[in-house]
MIZA-925762 format. One record per atom (N, C-alpha, C): x, y, z; atom name; residue in one letter. Coordinates in Angstrom, 2 decimals. Example, Ala and Ser with C-alpha at 12.3 -4.5 7.8 and 13.67 -1.06 7.14 Angstrom:
+---------+---------+---------+------+------+
|       u |       v |       w | atom | type |
+---------+---------+---------+------+------+
|   13.19 |   -5.69 |    7.80 |    N |    a |
|   12.30 |   -4.50 |    7.80 |   CA |    a |
|   13.20 |   -3.30 |    7.80 |    C |    a |
|   12.85 |   -2.25 |    7.08 |    N |    s |
|   13.67 |   -1.06 |    7.14 |   CA |    s |
|   12.90 |    0.03 |    7.87 |    C |    s |
+---------+---------+---------+------+------+
***
This chain:
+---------+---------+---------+------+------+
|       u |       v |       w | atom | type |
+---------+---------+---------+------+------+
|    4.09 |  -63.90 |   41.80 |    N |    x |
|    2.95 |  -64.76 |   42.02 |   CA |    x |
|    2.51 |  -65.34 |   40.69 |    C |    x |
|    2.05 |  -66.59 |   40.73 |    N |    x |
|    2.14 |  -67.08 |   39.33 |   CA |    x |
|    0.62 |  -66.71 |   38.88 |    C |    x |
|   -0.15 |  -66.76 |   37.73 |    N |    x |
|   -1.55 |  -66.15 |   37.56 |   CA |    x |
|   -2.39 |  -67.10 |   38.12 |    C |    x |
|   -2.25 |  -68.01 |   37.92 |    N |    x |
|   -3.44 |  -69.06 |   38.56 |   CA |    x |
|   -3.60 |  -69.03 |   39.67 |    C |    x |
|   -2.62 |  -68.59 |   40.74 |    N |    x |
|   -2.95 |  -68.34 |   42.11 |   CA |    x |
|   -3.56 |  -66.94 |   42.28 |    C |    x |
|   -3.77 |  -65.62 |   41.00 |    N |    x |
|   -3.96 |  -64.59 |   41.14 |   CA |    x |
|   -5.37 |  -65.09 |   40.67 |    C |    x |
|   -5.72 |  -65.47 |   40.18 |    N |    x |
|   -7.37 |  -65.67 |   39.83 |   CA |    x |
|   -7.61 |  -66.72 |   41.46 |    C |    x |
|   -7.20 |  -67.27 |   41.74 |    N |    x |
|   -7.68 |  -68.09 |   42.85 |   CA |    x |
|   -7.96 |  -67.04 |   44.16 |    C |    x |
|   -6.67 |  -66.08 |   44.10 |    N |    x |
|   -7.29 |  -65.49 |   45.14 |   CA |    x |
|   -8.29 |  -64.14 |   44.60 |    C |    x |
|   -8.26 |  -63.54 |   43.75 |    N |    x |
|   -9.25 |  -63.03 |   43.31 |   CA |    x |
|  -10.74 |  -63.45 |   43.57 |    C |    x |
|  -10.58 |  -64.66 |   42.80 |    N |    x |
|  -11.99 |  -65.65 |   42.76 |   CA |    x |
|  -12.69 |  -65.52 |   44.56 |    C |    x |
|  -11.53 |  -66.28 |   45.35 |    N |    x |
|  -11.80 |  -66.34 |   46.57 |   CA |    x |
|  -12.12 |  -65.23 |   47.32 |    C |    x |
|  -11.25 |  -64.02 |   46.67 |    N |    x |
|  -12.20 |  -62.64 |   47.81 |   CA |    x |
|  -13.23 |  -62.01 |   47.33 |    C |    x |
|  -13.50 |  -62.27 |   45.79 |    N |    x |
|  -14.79 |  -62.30 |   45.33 |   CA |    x |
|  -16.02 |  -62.89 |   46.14 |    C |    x |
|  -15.68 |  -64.02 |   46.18 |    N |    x |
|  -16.63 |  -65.12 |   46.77 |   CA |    x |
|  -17.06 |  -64.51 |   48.30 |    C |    x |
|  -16.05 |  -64.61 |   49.18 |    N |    x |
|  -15.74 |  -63.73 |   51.18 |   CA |    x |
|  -16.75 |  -62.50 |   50.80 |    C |    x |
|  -16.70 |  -61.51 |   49.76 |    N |    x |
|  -17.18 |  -60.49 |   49.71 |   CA |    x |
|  -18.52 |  -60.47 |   49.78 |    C |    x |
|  -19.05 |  -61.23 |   48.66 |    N |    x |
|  -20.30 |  -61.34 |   48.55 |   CA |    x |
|  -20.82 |  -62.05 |   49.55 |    C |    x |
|  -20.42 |  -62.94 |   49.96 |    N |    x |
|  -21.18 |  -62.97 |   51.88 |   CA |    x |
|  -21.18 |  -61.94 |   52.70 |    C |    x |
|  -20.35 |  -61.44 |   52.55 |    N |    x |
|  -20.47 |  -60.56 |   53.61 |   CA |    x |
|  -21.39 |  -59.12 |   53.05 |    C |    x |
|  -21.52 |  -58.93 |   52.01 |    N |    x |
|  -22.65 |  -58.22 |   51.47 |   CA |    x |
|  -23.81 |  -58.47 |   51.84 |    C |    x |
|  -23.99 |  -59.69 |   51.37 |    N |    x |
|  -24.88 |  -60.31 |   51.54 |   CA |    x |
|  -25.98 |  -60.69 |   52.97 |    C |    x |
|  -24.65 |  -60.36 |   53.90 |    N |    x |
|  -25.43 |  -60.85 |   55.35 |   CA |    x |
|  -25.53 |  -59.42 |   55.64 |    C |    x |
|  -24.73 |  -58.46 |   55.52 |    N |    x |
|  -24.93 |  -57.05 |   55.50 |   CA |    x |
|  -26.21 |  -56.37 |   54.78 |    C |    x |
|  -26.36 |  -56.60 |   54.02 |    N |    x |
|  -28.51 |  -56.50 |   53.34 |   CA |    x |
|  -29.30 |  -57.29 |   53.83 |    C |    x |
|  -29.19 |  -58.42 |   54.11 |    N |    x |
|  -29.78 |  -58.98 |   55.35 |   CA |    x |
|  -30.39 |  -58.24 |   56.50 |    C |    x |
|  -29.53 |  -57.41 |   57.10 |    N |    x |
|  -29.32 |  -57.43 |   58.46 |   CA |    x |
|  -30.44 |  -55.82 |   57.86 |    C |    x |
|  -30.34 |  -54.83 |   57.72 |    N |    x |
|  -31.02 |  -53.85 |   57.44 |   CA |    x |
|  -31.48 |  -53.72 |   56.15 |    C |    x |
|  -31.78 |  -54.65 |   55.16 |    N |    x |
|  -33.03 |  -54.47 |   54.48 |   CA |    x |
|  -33.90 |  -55.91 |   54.75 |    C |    x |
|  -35.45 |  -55.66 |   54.05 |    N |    x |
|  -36.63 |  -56.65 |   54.39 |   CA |    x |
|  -36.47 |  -57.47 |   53.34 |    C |    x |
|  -36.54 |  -58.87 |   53.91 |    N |    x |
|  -36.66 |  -59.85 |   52.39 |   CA |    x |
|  -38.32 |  -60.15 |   52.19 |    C |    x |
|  -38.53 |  -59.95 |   50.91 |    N |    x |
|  -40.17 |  -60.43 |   50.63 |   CA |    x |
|  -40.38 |  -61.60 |   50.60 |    C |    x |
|  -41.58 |  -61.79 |   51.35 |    N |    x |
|  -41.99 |  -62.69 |   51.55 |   CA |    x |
|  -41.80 |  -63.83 |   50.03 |    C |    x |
|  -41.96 |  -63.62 |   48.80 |    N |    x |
|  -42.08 |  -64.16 |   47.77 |   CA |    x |
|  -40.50 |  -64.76 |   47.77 |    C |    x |
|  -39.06 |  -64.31 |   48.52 |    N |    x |
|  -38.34 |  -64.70 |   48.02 |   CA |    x |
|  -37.38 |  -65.05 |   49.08 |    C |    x |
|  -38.52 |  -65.16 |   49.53 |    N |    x |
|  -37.16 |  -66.01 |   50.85 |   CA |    x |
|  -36.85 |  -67.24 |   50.76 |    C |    x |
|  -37.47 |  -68.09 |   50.22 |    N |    x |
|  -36.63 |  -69.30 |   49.48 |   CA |    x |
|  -35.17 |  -68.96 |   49.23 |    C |    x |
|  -35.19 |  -68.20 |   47.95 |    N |    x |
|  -34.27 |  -68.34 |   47.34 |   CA |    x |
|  -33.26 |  -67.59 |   48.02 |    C |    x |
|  -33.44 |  -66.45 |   48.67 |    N |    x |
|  -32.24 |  -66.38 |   49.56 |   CA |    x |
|  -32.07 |  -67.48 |   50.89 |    C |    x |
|  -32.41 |  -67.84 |   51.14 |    N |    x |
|  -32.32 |  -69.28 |   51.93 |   CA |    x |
|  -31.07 |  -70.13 |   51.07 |    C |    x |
|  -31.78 |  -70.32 |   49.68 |    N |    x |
|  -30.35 |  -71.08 |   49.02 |   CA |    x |
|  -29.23 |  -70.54 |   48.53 |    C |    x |
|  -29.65 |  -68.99 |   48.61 |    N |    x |
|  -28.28 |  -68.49 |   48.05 |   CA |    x |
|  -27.27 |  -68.33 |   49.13 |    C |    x |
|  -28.06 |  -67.98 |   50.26 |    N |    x |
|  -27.01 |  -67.88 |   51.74 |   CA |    x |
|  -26.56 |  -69.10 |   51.80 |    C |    x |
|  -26.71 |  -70.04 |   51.49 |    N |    x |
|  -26.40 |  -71.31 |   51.73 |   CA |    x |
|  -25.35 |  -72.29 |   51.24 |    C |    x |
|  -25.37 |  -71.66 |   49.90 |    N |    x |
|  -24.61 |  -71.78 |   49.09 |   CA |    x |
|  -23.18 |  -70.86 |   48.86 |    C |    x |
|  -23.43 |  -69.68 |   49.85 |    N |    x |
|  -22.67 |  -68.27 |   49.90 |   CA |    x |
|  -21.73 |  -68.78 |   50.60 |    C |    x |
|  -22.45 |  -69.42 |   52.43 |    N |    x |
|  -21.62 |  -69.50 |   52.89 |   CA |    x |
|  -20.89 |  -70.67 |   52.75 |    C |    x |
|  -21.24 |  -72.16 |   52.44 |    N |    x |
|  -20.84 |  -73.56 |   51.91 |   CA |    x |
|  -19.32 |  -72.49 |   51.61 |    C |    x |
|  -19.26 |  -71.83 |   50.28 |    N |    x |
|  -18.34 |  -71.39 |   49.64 |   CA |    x |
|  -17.34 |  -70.83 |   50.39 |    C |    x |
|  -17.75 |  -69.78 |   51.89 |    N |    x |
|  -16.89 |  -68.80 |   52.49 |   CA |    x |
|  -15.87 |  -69.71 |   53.40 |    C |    x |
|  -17.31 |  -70.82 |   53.91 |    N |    x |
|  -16.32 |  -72.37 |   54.95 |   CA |    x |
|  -15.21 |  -72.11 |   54.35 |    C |    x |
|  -15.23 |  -73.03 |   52.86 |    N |    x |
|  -14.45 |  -74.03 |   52.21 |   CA |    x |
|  -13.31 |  -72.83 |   52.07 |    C |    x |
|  -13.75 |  -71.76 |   51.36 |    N |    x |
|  -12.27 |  -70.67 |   51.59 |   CA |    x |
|  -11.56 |  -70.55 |   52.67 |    C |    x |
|  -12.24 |  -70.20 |   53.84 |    N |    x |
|  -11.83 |  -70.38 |   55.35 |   CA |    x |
|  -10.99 |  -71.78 |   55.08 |    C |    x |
|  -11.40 |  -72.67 |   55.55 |    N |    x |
|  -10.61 |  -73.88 |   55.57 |   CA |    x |
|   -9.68 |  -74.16 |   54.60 |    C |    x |
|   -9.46 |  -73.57 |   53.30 |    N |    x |
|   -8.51 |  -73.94 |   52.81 |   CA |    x |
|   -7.21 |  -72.95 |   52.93 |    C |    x |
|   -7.86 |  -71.41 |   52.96 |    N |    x |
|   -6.22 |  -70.43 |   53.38 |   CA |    x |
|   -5.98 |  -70.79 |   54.33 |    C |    x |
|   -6.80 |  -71.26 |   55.52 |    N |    x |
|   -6.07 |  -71.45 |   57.22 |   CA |    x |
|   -5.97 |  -72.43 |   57.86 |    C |    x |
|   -6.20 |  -73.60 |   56.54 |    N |    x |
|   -6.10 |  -74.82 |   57.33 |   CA |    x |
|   -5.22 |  -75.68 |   56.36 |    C |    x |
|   -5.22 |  -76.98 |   56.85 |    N |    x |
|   -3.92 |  -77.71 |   55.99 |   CA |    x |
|   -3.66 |  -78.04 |   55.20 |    C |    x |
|   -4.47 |  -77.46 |   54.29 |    N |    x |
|   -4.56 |  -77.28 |   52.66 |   CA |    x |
|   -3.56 |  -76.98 |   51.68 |    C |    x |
|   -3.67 |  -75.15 |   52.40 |    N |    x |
|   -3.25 |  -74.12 |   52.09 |   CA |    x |
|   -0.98 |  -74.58 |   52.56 |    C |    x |
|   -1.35 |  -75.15 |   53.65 |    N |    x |
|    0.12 |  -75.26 |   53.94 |   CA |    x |
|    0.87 |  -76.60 |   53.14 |    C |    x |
|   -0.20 |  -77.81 |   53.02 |    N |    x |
|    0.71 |  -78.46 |   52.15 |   CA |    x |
|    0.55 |  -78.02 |   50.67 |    C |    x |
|   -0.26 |  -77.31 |   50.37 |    N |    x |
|    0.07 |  -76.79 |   48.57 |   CA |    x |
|    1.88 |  -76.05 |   48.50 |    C |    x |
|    1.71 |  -74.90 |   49.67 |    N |    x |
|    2.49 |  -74.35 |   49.92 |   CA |    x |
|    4.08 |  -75.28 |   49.86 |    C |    x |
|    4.31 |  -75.98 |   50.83 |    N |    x |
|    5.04 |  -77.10 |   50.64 |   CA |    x |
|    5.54 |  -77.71 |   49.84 |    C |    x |
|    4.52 |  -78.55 |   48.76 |    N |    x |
|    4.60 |  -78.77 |   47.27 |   CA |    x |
|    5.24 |  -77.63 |   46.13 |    C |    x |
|    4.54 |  -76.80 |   46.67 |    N |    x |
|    5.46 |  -75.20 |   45.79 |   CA |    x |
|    6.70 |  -75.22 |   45.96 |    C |    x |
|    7.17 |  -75.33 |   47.42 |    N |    x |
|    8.55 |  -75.25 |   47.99 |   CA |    x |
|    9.29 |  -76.34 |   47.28 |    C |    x |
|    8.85 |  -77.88 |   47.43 |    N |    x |
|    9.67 |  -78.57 |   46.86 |   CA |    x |
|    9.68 |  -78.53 |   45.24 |    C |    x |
|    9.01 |  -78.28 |   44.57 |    N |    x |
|    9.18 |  -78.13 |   43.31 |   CA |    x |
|    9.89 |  -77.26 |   42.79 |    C |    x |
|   10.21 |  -75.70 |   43.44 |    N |    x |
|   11.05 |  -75.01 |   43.35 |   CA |    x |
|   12.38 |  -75.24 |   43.57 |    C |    x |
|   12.48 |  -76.01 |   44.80 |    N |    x |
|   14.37 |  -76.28 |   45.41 |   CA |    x |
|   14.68 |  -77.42 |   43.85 |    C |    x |
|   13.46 |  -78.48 |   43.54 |    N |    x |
|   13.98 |  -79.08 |   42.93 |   CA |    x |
|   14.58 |  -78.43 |   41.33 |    C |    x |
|   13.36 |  -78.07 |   40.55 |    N |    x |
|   14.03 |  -77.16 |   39.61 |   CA |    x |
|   15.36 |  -75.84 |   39.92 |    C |    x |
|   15.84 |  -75.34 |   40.85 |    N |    x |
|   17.20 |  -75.08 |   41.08 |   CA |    x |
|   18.50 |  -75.80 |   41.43 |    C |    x |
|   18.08 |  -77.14 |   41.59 |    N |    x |
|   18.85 |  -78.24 |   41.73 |   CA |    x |
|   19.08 |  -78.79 |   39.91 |    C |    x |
|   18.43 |  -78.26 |   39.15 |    N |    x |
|   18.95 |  -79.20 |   38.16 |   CA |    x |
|   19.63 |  -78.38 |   36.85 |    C |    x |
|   20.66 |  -79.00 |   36.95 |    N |    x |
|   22.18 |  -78.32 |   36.13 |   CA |    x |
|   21.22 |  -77.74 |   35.03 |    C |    x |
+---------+---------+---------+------+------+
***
């Protein structure tokens, strides 16, 4: 696996995690009144982030990068 895809997916289950932490303290602890704003924008921003991961490992993103990998590989073994 080359490193830049190891920080990408790192990065990315970093990111999945902390939503789901996140909605998990939610769910059984109390938010104060003083700061529910800001978790308002941080969920918001949590999940914006979890979409865009979603949609890019399982949607057609993820398969034409994949693709591009493929042909760049056959091509560099194609050349003397």
């Amino acid at each position: 696996m080359k490193p830049e895809r190891t920080i990408q997916y790192c990065f990315a289950g970093f990111l999945a995690l902390c939503f789901f932490l996140l909605v998990i303290l939610l769910v059984y602890k109390p938010i104060p009144e003083a700061n529910k704003s800001t978790i308002d924008i941080v969920i918001g921003a949590l999940a914006g982030s979890f979409v865009t991961i979603i949609s890019y490992y399982f949607g057609s993103s993820k398969g034409s990068a994949d693709k591009t990998d493929a042909i760049n590989k056959q091509i560099e073994n194609e050349k003397p």
